[in-house]
N, C-alpha and C positions, 0 to 999 in steps of 0.2 A: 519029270524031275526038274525043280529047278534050283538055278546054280547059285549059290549064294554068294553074296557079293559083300566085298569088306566093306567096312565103314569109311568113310573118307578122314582122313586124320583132322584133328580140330583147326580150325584158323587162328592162328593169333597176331597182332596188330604189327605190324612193322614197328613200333615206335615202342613197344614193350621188349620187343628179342632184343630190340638196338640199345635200349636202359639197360636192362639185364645183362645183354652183354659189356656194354662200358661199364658196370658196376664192379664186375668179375674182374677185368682189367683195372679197375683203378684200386682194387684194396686185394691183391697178390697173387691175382690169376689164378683160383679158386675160391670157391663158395659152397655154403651150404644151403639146400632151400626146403624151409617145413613148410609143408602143403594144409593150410585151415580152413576148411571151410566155414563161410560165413554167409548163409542163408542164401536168399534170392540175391544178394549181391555179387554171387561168384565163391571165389577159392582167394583168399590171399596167401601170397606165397611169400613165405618172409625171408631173407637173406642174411647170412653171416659169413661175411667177407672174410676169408684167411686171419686177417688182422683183428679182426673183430668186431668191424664196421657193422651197423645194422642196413637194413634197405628194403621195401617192401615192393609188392605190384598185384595187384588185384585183375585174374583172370577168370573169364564165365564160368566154367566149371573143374574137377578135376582130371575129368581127360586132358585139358588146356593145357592146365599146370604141368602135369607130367609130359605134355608135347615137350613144353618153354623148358624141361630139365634136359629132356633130351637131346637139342636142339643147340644150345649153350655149352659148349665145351668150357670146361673145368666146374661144370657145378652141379652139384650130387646130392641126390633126396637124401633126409631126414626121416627117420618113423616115426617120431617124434621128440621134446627137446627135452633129453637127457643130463647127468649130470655135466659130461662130456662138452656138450655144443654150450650150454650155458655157463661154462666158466671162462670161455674166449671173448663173451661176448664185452665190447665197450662202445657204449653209444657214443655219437658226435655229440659233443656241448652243445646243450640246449636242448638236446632229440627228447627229452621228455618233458618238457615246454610241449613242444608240437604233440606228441601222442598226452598229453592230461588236457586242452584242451582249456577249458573256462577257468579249470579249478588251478591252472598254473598261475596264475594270476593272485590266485588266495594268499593271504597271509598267515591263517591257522594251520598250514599243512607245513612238515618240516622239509626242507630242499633236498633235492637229485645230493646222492653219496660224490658225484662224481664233477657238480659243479660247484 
């Protein structure tokens, strides 16, 4: 017989627990984190700060992400984003500048409700 042996819990970077956690501290000492996966690039695990903040971190896979929840005190999985989690949410000015990418720059597109 042989003894089966547990899996070793995922690694994740110092410098990702250490974001995540200043993240959690800086918008109300709680968060939520939805876990998406996004192909061979890992899991990005997005955050909504108490207040609303948004915040993201992209780890290998989703053992990772669920390590990085567990790991992080005050912040708690998502099954996914509900009507719930999505009405707290208020990006920082500009945040959708950064996630549109080329097309923020456009002139035919109408502006963020929120800038």
């Amino acid at each position: 017989m042989s003894a089966s042996v547990a899996p070793a819990p995922p690694q994740l970077p110092g410098s990702v627990i250490d974001s995540v956690k200043g993240f959690v501290a800086e918008h109300g000492g709680a968060a939520t984190a939805v876990l998406q996966p996004i192909g061979r690039a890992g899991v990005r695990v997005t955050l909504v700060g108490s207040d609303g903040i948004l915040g993201d971190r992209v780890v290998v896979d989703l053992a990772a992400a669920r390590r990085l929840v567990e790991i992080v005190d005050g912040l708690t999985e998502a099954d996914e984003w509900d009507r719930e989690l999505t009405s707290i949410v208020t990006p920082r000015r500009g945040h959708w500048a950064k996630m549109a990418g080329w097309v923020a720059g456009q002139t035919r597109f109408p502006k963020a409700r929120n800038e």
